[in-house]
C-alpha positions as a Markdown table, in Angstrom:
| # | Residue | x | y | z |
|---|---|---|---|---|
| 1 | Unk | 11.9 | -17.1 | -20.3 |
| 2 | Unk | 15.1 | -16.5 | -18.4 |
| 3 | Unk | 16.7 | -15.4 | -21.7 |
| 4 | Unk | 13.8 | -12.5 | -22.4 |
| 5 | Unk | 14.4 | -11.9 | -19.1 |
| 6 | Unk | 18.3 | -11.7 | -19.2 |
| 7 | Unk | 18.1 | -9.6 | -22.4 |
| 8 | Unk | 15.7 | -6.8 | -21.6 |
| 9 | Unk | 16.1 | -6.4 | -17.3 |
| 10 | Unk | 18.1 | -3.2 | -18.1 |
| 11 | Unk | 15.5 | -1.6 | -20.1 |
| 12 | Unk | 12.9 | -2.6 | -17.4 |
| 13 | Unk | 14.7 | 0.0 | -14.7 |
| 14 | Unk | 16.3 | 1.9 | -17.3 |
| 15 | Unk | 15.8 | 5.6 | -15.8 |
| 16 | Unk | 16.1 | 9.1 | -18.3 |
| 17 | Unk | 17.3 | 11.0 | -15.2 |
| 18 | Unk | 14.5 | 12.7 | -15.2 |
| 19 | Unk | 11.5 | 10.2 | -14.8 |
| 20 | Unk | 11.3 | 6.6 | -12.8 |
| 21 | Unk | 10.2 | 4.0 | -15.2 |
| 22 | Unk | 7.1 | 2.1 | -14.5 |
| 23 | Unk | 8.5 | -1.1 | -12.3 |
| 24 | Unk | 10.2 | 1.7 | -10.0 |
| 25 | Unk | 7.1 | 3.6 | -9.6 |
| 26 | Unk | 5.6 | 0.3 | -9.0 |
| 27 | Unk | 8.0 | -0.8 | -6.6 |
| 28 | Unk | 7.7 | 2.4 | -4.9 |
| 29 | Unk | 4.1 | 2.7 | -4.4 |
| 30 | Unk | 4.0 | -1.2 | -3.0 |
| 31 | Unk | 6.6 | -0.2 | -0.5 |
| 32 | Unk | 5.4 | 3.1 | 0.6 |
| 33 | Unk | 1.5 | 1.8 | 1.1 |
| 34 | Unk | 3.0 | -1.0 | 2.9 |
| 35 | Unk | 4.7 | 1.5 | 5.6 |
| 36 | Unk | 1.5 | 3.9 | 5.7 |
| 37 | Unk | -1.0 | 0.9 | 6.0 |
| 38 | Unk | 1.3 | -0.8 | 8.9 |
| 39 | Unk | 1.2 | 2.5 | 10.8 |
| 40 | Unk | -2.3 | 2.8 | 10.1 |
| 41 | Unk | -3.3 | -0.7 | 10.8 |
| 42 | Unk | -1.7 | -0.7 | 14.5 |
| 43 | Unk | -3.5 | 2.8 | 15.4 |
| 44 | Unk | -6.6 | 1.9 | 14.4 |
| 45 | Unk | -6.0 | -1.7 | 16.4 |
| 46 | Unk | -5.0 | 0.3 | 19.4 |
| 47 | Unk | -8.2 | 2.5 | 18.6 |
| 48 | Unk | -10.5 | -0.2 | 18.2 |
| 49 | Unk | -9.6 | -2.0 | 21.7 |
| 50 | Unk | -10.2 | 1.2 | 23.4 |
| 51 | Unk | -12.9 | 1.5 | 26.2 |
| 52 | Unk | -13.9 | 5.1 | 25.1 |
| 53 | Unk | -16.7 | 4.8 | 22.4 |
| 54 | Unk | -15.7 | 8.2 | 20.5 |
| 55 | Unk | -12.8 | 6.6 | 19.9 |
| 56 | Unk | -14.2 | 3.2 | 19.4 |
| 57 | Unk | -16.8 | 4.2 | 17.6 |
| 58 | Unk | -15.4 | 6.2 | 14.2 |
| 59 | Unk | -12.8 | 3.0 | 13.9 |
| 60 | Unk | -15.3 | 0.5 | 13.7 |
| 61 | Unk | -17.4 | 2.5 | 11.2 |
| 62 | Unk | -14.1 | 3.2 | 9.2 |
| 63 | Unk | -13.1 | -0.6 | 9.3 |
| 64 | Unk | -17.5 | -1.6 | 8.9 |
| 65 | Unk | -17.2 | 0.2 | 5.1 |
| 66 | Unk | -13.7 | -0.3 | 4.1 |
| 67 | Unk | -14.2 | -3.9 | 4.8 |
| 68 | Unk | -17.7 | -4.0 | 2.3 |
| 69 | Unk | -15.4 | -2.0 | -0.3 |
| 70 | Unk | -13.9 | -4.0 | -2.9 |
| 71 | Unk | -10.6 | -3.8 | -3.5 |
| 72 | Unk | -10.8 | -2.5 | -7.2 |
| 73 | Unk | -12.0 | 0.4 | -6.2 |
């Protein structure tokens, strides 16, 4: 395994200059929804402890059917 490995790693990030190959698109969208879903996360925590219900409110409905969502979709 660490042979195939050892022999084709530069053709797995091997770039035309013009377009990212798939592992750094892959890469790039695991580290970018990362980011966004860390900012995300802590407003809507900071939402959801709020004593105003139109603010309370929206967030738990947003967390109530993105939590009965599966994740394929």
């Amino acid at each position: 395994m660490i042979e195939i490995i050892q022999e084709y790693w530069k053709s797995l990030l091997w770039t035309d200059g013009y377009r990212f190959t798939g592992v750094a698109i892959t890469l790039w969208l695991l580290i970018s929804s990362v980011v966004m879903g860390g900012i995300l996360a802590v407003f809507l925590a900071i939402g959801r402890v709020s004593s105003n219900k139109f603010i309370q409110f929206p967030i738990w409905l947003f967390t109530y059917i993105f939590r009965g969502t599966p994740l394929y979709v």
